[in-house]
C-alpha positions in Angstrom: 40.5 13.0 -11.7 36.8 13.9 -11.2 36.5 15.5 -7.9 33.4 14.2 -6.0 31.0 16.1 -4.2 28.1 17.3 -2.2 27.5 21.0 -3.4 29.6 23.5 -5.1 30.3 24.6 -8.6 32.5 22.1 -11.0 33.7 24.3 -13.4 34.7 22.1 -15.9 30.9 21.1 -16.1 29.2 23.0 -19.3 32.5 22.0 -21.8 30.8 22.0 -25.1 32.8 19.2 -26.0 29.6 17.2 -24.8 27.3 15.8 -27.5 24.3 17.9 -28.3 21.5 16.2 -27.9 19.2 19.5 -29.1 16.7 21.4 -27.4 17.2 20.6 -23.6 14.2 19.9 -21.2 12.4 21.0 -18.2 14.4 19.2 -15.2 12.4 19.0 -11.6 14.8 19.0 -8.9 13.3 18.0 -5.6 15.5 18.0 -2.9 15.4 20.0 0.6 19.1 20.8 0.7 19.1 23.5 -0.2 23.1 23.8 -1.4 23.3 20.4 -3.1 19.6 22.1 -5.5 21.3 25.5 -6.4 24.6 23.2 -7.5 22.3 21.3 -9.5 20.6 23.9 -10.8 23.3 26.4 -11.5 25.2 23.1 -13.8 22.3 21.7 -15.7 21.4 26.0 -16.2 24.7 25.8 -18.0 24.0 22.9 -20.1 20.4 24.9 -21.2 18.0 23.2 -18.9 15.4 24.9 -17.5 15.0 24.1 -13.8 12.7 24.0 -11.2 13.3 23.2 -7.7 11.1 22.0 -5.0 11.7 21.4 -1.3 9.3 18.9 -0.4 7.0 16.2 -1.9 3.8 17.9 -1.8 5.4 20.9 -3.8 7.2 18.4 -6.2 3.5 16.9 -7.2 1.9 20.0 -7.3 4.8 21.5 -10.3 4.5 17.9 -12.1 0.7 19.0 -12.5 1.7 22.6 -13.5 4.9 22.5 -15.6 5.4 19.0 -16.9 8.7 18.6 -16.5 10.6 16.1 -19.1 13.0 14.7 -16.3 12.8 14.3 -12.4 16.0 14.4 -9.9 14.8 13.2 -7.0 15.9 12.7 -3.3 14.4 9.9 -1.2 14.3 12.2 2.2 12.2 15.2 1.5 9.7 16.3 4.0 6.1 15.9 3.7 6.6 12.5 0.6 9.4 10.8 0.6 10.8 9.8 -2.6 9.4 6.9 -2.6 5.9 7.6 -2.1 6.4 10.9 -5.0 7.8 8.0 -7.5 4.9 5.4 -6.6 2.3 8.7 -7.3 3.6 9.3 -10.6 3.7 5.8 -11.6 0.2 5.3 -11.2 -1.1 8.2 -12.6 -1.7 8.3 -16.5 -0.7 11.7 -17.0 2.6 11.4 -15.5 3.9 7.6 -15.6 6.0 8.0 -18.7 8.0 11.2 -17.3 11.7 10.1 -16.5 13.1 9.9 -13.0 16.3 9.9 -11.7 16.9 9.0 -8.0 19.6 11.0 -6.3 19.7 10.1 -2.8 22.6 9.8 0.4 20.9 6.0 0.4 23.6 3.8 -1.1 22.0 0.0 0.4 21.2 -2.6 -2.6 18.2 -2.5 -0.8 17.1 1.0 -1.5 18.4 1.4 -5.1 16.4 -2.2 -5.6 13.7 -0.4 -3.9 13.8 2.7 -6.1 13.8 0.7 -9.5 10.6 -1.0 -8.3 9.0 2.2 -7.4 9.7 2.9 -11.3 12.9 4.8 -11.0 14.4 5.4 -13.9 18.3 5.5 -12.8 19.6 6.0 -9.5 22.7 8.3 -8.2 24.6 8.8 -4.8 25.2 11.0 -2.9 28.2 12.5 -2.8 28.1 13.0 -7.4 29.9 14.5 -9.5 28.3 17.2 -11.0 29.6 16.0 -14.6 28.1 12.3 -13.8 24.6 13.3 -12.8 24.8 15.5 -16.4 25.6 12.7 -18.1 23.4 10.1 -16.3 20.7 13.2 -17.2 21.6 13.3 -20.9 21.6 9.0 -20.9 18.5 9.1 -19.2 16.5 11.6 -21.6 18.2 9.8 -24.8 16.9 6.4 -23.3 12.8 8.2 -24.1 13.6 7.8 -27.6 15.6 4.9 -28.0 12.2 2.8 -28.6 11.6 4.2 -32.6 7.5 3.6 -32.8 8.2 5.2 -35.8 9.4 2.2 -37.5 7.7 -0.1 -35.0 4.3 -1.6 -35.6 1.7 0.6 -33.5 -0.7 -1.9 -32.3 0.4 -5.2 -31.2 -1.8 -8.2 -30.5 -0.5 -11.5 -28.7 -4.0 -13.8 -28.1 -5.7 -11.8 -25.0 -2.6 -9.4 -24.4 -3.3 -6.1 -26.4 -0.2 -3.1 -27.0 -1.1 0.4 -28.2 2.1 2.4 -29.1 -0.5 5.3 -29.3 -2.4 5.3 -26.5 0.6 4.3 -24.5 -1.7 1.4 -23.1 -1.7 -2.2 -22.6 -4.9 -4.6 -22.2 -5.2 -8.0 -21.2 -9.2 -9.7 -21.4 -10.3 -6.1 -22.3 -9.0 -4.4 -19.1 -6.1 -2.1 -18.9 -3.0 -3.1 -16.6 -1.3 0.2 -15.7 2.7 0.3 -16.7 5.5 2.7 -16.1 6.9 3.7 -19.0 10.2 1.5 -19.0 8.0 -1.5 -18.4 5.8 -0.7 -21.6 8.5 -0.4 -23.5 10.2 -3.9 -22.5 7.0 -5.5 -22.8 6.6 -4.3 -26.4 10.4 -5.0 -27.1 9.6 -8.6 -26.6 6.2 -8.5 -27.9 7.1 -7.4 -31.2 9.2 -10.2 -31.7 7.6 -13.4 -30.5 9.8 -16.2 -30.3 13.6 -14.4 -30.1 15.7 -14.4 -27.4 17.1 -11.2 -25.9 20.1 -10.9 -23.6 19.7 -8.6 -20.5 22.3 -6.5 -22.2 20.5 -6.2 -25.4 17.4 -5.2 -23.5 19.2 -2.3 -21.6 20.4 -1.4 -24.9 16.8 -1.5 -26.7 15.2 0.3 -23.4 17.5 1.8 -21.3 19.8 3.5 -24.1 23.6 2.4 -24.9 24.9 5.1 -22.6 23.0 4.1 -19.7 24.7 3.6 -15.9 22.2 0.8 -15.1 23.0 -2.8 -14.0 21.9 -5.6 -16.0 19.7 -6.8 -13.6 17.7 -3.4 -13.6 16.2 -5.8 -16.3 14.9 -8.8 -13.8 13.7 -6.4 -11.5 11.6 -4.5 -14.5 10.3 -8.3 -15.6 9.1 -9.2 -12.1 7.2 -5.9 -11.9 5.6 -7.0 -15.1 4.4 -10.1 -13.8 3.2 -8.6 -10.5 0.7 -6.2 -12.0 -0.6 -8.6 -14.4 -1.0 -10.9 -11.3 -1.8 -7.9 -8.9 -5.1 -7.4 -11.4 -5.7 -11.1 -11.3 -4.8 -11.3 -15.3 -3.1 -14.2 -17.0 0.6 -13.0 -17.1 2.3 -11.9 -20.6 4.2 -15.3 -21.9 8.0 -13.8 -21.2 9.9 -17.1 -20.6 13.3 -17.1 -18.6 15.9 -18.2 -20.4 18.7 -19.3 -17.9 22.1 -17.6 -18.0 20.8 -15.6 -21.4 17.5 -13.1 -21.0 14.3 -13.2 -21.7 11.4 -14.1 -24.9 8.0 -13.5 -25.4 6.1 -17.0 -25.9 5.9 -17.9 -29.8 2.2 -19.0 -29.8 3.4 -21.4 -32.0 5.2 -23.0 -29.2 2.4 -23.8 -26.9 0.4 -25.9 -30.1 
């Protein structure tokens, strides 16, 4: 039995038996405690990580400028930006909306993890973890960036007045550019590139969100209505994903509106 907790080593952690998944990244660690960030740090350093911590919100923006990290763990109460706030900053800016974030947070409500996905959280942990489950969430997380193949993929999509550029990591509607987080570009381009098929929520996850995943099914209706809402929010007709009840979701065939 995995024993659960708030800080402190898990020496099992590190076992090799773990699928190698190659070079490991630059992990961000903001959190203010400052037992529960050297745990983190001293298991992912044993995994080949390289880690940076910061305390508070302003120094967690400030080392997103300077290092790039390839993942974020962050907590929700840090002084200065909450987590929230951090999330919503990244999200909006170009040069950082497609870097991964994981939530980990003493804030277990449905409302708050809800809350988290729609600030663009990628995946969202609670407090007390186990230092082998945030690894793996970490490892799922990072896979999930490449589960979308653009290599096979058609770079430039076109859908009447809704434009997709693998490239440039952009999406217009009418000519203007609707910002995206990087999981809601990648759904919208799932669907886009097949016009007309019907995906299931778990098929989605599995397309976006990577097979080895810890998120809920409806992590994919909550990504959907945050589609919408910024095509709305920009007063811009909204992509043509239909519903369909008890199944998932389809882009509008165009042939289906003739």
């Amino acid at each position: 039995m995995t024993t659960r907790v708030h800080a402190g080593v898990d020496p099992t952690v590190g076992s090799r038996r773990m699928v190698d998944l190659g070079r490991p990244g630059k992990v961000l660690v903001v959190e203010d405690e400052a037992d529960v960030a050297e745990m983190i740090r001293y298991n992912l350093g044993r995994e080949g990580y390289e880690v940076r911590l910061a305390a508070t919100g302003t120094d967690a923006l400030r080392q997103v400028k300077e290092v790039r990290p390839d993942l974020i763990l962050l907590d929700i109460m840090v002084p200065h930006l909450n987590g929230w706030e951090i999330c919503r900053r990244l999200r909006q800016d170009r040069e950082t909306q497609a870097i991964p974030v994981i939530m980990v947070t003493g804030r277990v409500e449905e409302g708050d993890k809800v809350l988290g996905f729609e600030m663009g959280a990628d995946d969202y942990v609670t407090k007390p973890f186990s230092p082998r489950e945030l690894l793996a969430r970490v490892r799922a997380v990072l896979r999930r960036g490449s589960t979308v193949d653009t290599r096979e993929a058609k770079h430039h999509l076109k859908a009447g007045e809704l434009e997709i550029d693998r490239h440039r990591f952009e999406v217009k509607m009418q000519g203007r550019v609707v910002e995206l987080t990087r999981k809601e570009f990648d759904l919208l381009a799932v669907l886009v590139a097949t016009p007309g098929r019907v995906f299931g929520r778990e098929e989605l996850l599995d397309l976006v969100w990577g097979r080895d995943g810890f998120v809920e099914p409806r992590t994919v209706d909550v990504h959907v209505a945050r589609l919408r809402a910024k095509f709305s929010a920009d007063k811009l007709p909204e992509p043509g994903i239909d519903t369909v009840r008890g199944v998932g979701y389809r882009f509008r065939d165009s042939r289906d509106e003739s």
